[in-house]
C-alpha positions in Angstrom: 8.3 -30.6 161.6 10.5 -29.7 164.3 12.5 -31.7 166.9 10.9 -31.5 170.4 12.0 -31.6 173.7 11.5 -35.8 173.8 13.7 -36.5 170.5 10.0 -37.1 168.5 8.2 -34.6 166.0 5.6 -31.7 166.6 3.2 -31.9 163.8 2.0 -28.0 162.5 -1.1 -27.3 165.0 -4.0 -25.1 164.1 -1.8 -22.1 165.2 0.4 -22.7 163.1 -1.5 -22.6 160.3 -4.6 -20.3 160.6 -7.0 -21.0 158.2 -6.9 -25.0 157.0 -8.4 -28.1 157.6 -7.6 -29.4 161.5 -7.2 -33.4 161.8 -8.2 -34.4 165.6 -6.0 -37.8 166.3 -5.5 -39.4 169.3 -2.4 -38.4 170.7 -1.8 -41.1 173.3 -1.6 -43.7 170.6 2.0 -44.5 169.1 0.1 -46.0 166.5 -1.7 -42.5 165.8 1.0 -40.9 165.9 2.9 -42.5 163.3 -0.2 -42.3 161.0 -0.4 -38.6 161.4 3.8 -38.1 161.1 2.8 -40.1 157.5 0.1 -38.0 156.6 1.8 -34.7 157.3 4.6 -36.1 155.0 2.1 -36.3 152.4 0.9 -33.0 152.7 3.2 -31.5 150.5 0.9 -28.3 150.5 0.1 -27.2 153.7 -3.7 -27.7 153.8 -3.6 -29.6 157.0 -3.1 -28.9 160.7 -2.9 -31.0 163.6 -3.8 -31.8 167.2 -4.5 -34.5 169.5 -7.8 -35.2 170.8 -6.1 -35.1 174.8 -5.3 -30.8 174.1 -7.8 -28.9 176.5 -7.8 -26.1 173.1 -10.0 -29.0 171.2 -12.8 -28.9 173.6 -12.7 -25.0 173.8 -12.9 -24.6 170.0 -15.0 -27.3 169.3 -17.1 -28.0 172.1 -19.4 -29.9 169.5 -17.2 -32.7 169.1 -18.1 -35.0 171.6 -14.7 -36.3 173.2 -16.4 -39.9 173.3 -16.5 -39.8 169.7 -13.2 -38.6 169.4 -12.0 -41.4 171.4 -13.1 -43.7 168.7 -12.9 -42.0 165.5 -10.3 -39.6 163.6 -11.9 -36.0 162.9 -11.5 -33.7 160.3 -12.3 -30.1 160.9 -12.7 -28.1 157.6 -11.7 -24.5 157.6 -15.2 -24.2 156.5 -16.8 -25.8 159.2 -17.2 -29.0 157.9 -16.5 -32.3 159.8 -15.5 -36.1 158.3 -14.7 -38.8 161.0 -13.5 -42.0 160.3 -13.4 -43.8 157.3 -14.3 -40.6 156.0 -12.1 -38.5 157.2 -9.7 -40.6 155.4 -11.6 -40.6 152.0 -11.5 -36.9 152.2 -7.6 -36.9 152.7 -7.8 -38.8 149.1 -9.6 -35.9 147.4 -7.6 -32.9 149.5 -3.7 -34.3 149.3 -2.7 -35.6 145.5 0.1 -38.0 146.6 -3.1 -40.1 147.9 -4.8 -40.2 144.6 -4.3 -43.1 143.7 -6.2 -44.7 146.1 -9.2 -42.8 145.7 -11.4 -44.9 143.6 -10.6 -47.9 146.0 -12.3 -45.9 149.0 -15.3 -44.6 146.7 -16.7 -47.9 145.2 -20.3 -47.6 145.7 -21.1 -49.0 148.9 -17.7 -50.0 149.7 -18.4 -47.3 152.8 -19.8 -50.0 154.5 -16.5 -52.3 154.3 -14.1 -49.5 155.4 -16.7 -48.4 158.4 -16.1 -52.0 159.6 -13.0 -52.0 159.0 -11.9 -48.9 160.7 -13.2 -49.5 163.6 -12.0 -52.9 164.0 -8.5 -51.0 163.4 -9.4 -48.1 166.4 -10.5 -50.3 168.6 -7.5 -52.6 168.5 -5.0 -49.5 168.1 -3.4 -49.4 171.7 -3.1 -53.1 171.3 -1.0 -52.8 167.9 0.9 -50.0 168.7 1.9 -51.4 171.7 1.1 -48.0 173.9 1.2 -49.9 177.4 0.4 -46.4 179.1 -1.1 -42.7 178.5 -1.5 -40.0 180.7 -5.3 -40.1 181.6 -6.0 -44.0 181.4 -8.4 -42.8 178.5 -6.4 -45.8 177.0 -7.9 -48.4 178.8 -11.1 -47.5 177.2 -9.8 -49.3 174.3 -7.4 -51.8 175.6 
């Protein structure tokens, strides 16, 4: 990660690295972004890129992602194809990136899907409150606030 021009961190975007799995994050949220500064620490193998759900290049390459969605869930872009939001979006980050392991079987009890869908979205809805983001660019904020 490099420095930018407001003293913060540019997480690797899809351009940067061609050909891996692309997390979609909400990049008005301080909250957000301190998640995904965490998880690209974690990535100690490259397999991830990263981009906020507010670029216009999300809706251009993935036009099926509908930005509502977005708004309320973390995605995960496979460089196959594949997509995981959510709670499972972050389950998959346990079976891609080996410094999250260990909590694996704590996200894949059987039926515990139903705890963490809860859960998260308790979490995402609440984010702008708990991060303390008092404004964004768009007032897509206030859709959550």
């Amino acid at each position: 990660m490099a420095p930018d021009q407001n003293n913060s961190y540019t997480l690797p975007s899809p351009v940067d690295r061609p050909g891996v799995d692309v997390v979609i994050y909400d990049g008005a949220c301080r909250m957000c972004q301190g998640q995904m500064r965490r998880l690209h620490r974690w990535d100690r193998h490259d397999r991830l890129a990263f981009i906020s759900l507010h670029a216009p290049e999300v809706g251009q390459r993935w036009p099926n992602l509908p930005h509502e969605r977005l708004m309320q869930e973390i995605a995960v872009v496979t460089h196959s194809g594949h997509q995981f939001w959510g709670p499972a979006a972050i389950r998959y980050f346990t079976r891609r990136l080996p410094t999250l392991w260990w909590i694996m079987p704590l996200l894949h009890i059987p039926g515990s899907m139903l705890l963490w869908r809860h859960l998260y979205r308790w979490v995402a809805r609440n984010r702008y409150r708990f991060s303390g983001t008092a404004e964004c660019a768009d007032a897509a904020c206030a859709l959550h606030r």
